[in-house]
N, C-alpha and C positions, 0 to 999 in steps of 0.2 A: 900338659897345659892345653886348654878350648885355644881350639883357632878363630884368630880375629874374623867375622863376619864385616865387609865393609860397608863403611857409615849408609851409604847412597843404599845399596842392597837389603842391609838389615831395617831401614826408615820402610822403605817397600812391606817389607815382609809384617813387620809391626801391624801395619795398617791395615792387613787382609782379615776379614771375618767371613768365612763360611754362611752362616746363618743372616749376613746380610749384602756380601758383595756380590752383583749378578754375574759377575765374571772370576770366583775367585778361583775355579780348578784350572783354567786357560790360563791365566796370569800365573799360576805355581807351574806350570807345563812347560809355561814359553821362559819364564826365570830357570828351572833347571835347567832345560835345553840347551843354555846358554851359559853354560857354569860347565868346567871341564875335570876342575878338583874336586873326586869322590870324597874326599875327607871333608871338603866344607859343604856337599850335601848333607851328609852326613853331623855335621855340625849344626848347619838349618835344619836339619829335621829334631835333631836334642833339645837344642835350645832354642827355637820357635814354634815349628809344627806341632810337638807335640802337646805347648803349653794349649794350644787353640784344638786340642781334641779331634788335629787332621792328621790321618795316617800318609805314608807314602810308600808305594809301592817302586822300590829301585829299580825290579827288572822292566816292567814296564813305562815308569813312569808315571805313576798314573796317583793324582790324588783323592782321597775320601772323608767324612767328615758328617758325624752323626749323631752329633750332640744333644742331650734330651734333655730340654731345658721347657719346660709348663709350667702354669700356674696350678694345673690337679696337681701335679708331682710333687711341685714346691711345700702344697700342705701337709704335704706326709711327714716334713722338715721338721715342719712348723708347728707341732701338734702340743707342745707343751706353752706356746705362747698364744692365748685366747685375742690381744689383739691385733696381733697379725693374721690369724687365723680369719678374723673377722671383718680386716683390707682384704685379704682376698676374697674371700666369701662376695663381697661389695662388688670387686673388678670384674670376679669370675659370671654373677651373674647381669654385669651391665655389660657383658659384653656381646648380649643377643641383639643389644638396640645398634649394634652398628654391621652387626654380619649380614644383614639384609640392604642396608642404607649405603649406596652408594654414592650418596650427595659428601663430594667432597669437604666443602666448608663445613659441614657436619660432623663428619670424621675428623678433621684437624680439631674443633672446639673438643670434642669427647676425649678425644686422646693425650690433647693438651692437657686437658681437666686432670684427668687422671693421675697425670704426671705431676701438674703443681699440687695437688693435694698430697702427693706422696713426699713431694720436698719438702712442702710447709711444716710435713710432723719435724717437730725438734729433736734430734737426738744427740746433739751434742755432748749434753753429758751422759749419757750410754752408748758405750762404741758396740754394743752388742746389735742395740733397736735398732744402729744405723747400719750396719751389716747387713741385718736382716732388711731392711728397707728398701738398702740397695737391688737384693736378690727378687724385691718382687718388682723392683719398678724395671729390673734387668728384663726377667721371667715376661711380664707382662710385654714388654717392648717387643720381646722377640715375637713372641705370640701374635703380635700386631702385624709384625715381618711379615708373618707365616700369612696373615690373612692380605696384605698387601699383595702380597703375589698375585693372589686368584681376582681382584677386586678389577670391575669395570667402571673407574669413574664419573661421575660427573663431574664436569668442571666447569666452572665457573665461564661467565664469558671475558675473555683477554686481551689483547694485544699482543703479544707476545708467540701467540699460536701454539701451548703449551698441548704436550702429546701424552699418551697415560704413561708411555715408558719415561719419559723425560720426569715427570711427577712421581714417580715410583722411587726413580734412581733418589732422588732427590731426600723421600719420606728414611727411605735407606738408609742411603750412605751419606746423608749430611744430618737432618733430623735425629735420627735413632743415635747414630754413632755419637753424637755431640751430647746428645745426654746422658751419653754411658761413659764416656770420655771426659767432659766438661774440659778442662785448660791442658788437656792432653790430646784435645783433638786438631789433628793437623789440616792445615791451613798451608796455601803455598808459601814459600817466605818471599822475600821483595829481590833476594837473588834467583831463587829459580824463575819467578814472573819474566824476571832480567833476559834469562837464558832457555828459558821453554822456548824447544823451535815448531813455531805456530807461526803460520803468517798473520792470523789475530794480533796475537800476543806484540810481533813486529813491529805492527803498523798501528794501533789501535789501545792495545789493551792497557802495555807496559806505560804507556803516558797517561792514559787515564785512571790507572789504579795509583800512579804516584802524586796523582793532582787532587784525586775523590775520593781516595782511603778507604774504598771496597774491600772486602775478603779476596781470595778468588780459592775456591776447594777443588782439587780434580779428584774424581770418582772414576768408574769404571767407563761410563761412554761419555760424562760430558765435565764439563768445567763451568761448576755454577759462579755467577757475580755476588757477593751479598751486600751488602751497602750496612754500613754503619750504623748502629742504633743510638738514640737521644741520649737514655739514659743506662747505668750499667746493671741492673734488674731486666733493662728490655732483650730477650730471647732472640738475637740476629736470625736464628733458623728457624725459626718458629716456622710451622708448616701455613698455618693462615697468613701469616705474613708473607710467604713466598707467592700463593695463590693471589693476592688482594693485589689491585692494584684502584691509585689513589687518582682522587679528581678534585679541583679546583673549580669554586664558583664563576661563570661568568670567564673559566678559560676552555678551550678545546683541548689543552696537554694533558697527556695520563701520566701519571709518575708510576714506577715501578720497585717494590723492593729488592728484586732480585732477576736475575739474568741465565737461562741457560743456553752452552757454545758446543755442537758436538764436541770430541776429542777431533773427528775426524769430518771436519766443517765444512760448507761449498765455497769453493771460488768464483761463483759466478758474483758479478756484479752488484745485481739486485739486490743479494742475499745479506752480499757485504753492506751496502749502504743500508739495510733493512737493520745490520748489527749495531752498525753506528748512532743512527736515529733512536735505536733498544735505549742503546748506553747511555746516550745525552738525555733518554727521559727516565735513569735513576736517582731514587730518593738520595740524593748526597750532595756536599755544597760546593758549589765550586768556590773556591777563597781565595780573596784579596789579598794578596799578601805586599810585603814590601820585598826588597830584594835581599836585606841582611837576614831576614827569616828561610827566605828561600836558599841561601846559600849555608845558614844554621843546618838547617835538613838536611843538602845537600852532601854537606860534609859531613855530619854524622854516620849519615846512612853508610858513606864510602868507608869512614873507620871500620864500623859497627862487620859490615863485609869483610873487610880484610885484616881485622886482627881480632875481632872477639867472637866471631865466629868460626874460623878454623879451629878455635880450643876447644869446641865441641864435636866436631867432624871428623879430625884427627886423632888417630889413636894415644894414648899415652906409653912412650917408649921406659919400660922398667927396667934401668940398667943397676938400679940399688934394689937390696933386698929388704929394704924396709918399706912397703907399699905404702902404708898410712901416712907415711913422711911426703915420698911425690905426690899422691893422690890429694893431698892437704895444701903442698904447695901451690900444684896444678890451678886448684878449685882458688884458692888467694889470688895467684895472676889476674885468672879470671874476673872476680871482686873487684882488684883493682883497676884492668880496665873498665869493667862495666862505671866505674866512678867517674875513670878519667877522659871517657868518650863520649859518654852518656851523662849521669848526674851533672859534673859538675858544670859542665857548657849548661844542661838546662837551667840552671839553677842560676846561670852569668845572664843569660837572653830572657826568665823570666822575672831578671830584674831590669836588664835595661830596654833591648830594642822591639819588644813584644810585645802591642800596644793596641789592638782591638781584637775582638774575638774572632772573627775568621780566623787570623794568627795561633790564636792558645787553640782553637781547634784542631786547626793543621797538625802544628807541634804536639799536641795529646796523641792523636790516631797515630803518627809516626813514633813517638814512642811506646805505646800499645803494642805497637804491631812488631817494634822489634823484640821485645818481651816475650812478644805471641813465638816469635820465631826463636829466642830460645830455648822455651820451654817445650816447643815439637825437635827443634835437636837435641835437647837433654833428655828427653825420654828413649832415643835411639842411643844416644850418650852414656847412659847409666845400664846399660842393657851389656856393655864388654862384661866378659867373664869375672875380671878380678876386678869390679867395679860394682856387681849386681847386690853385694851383701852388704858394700861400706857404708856405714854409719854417714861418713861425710859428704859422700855422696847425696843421698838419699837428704838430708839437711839442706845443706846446700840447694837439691829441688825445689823444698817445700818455699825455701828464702825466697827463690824467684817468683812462684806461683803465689806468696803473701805479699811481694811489691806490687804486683801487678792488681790483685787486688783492690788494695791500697790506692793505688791509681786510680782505678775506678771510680771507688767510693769517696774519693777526694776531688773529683771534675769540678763539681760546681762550686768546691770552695777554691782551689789553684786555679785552674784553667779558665779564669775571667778576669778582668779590668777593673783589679784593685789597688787602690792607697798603699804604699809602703808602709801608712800607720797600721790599715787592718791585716796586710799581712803577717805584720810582727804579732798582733793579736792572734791569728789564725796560728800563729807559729808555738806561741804559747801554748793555748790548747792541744795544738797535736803535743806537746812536751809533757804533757800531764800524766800520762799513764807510767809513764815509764819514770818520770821523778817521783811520782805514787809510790810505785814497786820500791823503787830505790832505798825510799824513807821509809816505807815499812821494813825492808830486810835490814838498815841498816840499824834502825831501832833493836831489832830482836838480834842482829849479830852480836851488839853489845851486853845484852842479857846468858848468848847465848856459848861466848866464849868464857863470860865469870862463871857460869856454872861446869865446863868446861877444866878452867884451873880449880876450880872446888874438886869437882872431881878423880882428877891428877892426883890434889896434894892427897885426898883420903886413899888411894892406892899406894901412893911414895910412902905414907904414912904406916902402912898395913903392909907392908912388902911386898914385892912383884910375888903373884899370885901362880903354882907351879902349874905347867900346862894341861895336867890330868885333873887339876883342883877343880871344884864344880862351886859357885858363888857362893853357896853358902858355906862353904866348907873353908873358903879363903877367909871368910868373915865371924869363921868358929870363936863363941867368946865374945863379939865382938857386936854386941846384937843395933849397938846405938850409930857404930860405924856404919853396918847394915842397912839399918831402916835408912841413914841419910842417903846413902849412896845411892838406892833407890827411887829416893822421891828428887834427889836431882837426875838420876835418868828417866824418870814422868816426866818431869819440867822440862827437859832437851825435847824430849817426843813433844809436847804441847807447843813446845816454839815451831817446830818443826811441822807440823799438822798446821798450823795456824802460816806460816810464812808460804806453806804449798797452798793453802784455802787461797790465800792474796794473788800467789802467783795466776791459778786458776780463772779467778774471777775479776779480776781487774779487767781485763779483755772485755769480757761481759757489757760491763759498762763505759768502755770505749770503742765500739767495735769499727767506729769509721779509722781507727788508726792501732787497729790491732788485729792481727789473724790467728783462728783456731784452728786447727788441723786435725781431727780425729781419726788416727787411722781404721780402716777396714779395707775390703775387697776395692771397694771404690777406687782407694787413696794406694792401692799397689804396695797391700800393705806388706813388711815382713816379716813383723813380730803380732802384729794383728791387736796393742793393747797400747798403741803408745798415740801421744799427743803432743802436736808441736804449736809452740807458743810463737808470737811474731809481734815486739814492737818497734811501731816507728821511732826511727834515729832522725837525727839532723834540724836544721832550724825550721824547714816547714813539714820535715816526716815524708820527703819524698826524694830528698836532694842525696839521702846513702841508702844503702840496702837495709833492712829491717836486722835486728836482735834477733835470734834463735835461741828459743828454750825447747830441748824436746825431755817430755817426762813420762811415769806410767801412769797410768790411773790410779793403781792401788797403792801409790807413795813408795814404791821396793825400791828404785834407783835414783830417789829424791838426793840430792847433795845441796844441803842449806849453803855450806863456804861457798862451793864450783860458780851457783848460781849466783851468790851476793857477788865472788870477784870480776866475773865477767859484767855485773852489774854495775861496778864502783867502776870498771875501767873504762863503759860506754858514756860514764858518768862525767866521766873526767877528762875524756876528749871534749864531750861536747862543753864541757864548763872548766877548764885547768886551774883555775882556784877555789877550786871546792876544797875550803877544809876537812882535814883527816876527821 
């Protein structure tokens, strides 16, 4: 059996990239160094190093890492798909307008560009296009990397006193990583903020990140601040956004989006009060709250630390040898707290004492952020040996990264100062898709079980058929038995083809309260062709975890019953008299 790598160690290692961390052979140097069991080097180098294409040298110690990842190379991949071939063609030769151009703001718009045009293609329904999309927007980024390195420059004028290395680290290890990563990029959680020993952090940081709902990212030399964005499309790391900073008519205050703190900071004085002054002028609100909201968070937050976050951190003890059973159970606990610490209090406070919008702002970002912070320890979480393959696992992931979601794209309808009548309206609509689904399957169940017993009785009818017999041969003589039994197995497949088209696309047309999930490289894929479906449950679609459907594309693991019962049963929590 793999030896457990521990949660704290293996989260480290996760996060190192060769090709963009400025420090990542000294950080693998000083982490071995400090590790005494040869077998769990050994173990990091199988099951980490090697997947990031770094070797390691045991008797020396010494790491390497030489990855040959280009956009020329990439087309040689690419050579049967004319328009991919012809994105690159596009990137490869706009890329002369920025190797000369050292105007920063220039660079962040080009770069940006490139990247939102590469999202914007749709590939949802081709998990191939979006494979391949990923690899050029990957290919491309790095390539960026590589020209970041040598680049002197210009910047903007500041406040802040921003330096080329400070801006570099930045374009790196927060910019690049974040859209290679998207809801896998880690972020500190609101416990290590707690416990990072920084005299910043002390004095300063730890009260202001739980009052102004900033990011905080630690990178290789510094710990950038990021402030919260409006809306959930707007790019918190956006590279322009970090450079820019904002002015108000007729005031002298400069607002700032973002903050960088060495790792290893001055104590002098000036420096400190120069930090402070930084922070007070970030883009973020300071909120009015009342006290039962403040003490809502409060408490949460303290749950949220102490019991739904060790089930991520802690290893799972397998003392049965039925994995799928603890692992199933495990992953329920978890559900269920996340309901009963999280959901359901929200769901009490934004009916009663949560009464102007500073308030549902607060309460959004602290629920965000602790979603945020599951979903950076589920990824170190799913990475144990007898955990990397499971199905339930991997579900389970995608459940959290579709609530969160969710979240997002529901701010401006929950997270304001509405009527108990438009909520119940709001609540409706989010009910739609999923009673949609419901009454389509359960329409075609009924079609789809009489044809079903038709088919039964013409086999009971015709004898159990010998296991060497081949259909026709069971149905010798028998030509009118035959043709029927046929054209009721076309009708099964038509139901069947038609209840996955529903399943599919209903999403489509709700997508504020449904998530798609198309796996590829992106999505940490396993099987590399599956699709995971997410609707909202509960009375406003935000108060329980989302429905899980994961399917293929090519309909081979479709189960019309699996799907309808899990359908009729989410059906019937949320409504217990629903007729049979």
């Amino acid at each position: 059996m793999s030896q457990y790598i521990p949660y704290l160690l293996r989260m480290d290692l996760l996060q190192i990239d060769p090709l963009l961390d400025v420090d990542w052979r000294t950080r693998l140097e000083t982490i071995f160094t400090k590790i005494d069991d040869e077998h769990l080097k050994d173990e990091i180098d199988r099951q980490i190093l090697q997947t990031k294409s770094i070797t390691w040298s045991a008797q020396n110690n010494h790491f390497d890492s030489k990855p040959a990842i280009s956009l020329d190379k990439l087309k040689y991949t690419m050579e049967d798909d004319v328009r991919i071939l012809n994105i690159l063609d596009h990137i490869i030769e706009s890329l002369g307008f920025i190797e000369e151009n050292n105007n920063a703001i220039f660079f962040a718009e080009y770069v940006e560009n490139i990247v939102r045009q590469i999202n914007a293609i749709d590939s949802e329904d081709d998990i191939s296009l979006g494979d391949k999309l990923y690899q050029v927007k990957k290919s491309f980024l790095y390539q960026i990397a590589e020209m970041v390195k040598d680049k002197n420059f210009e910047i903007p004028k500041n406040t802040r006193g921003m330096t080329q290395e400070e801006l570099k680290v930045y374009i790196l290890e927060v910019y690049i990583k974040h859209e290679l990563l998207d809801y896998w990029f880690k972020r500190m959680s609101s416990y290590e903020i707690s416990n990072e020993d920084n005299m910043y952090f002390k004095y300063i940081i730890r009260k202001e990140a739980t009052i102004r709902k900033f990011s905080v990212v630690k990178t290789s030399k510094y710990y950038f601040l990021v402030a919260p964005g409006r809306s959930f499309d707007e790019n918190n790391f956006s590279i322009r956004r970090y450079l820019l900073e904002q002015t108000v008519e007729y005031s002298p205050k400069v607002y700032i989006y973002a903050l960088a703190l060495p790792l290893v900071a001055s104590d002098e004085m000036n420096d400190i009060k120069k930090f402070k002054f930084l922070i007070s002028n970030m883009v973020t609100v300071e909120y009015n709250l009342n006290q039962s909201v403040v003490d809502f968070v409060a408490n949460t937050q303290t749950a949220f630390n102490n019991q739904i976050m060790p089930m991520f951190t802690q290893p799972i003890e397998f003392k049965d040898s039925n994995i799928d059973l603890i692992v199933g159970n495990h992953l329920s606990n978890i559900e269920s707290l996340i309901h009963s610490i999280i959901l359901k209090p929200l769901k009490e406070a934004m009916n009663s004492f949560i009464t102007h919008q500073d308030e549902y702002d607060y309460v959004y970002h602290t629920i965000k952020h602790m979603f945020q912070d599951m979903i950076n320890s589920f990824d170190v979480f799913k990475q144990q040996p007898l955990l990397f393959l499971n199905t339930q696992v991997q579900v389970f992931g995608y459940k959290i990264i579709s609530y969160m979601k969710m979240l997002e794209r529901r701010r401006s309808d929950l997270f304001v100062n509405i009527s108990a009548n438009d909520l119940r309206m709001i609540g409706d609509v989010a009910k739609q898709p999923l009673d949609l689904l419901f009454e389509s399957f359960d329409n075609k169940m009924s079609w789809f079980r009489g044809l079903q017993l038709e088919l039964k009785e013409i086999e009971r009818n015709q004898g159990a058929p010998n296991k060497k017999s081949a259909l026709a041969g069971f149905f010798s003589g028998r030509n009118q038995s035959l043709k029927r039994y046929q054209e009721i197995y076309h009708e099964m497949m038509v139901i069947k083809k038609s209840a996955f088209h529903d399943l599919m696309n209903i999403p489509k047309q709700y997508k504020n309260y449904c998530v798609t999930i198309v796996e590829n490289k992106k999505s940490f894929s396993l099987e590399g062709d599956n699709v995971f479906l997410a609707f909202n449950q509960g009375e406003t679609g935000i108060d329980k975890l989302p429905i899980m459907f994961k399917v293929q594309k090519d309909l081979s693991d479709f189960n019309l019953e699996t799907v309808y019962s899990r359908l009729k049963r989410s059906v019937l929590e949320a409504q217990p008299r629903l007729p049979n």
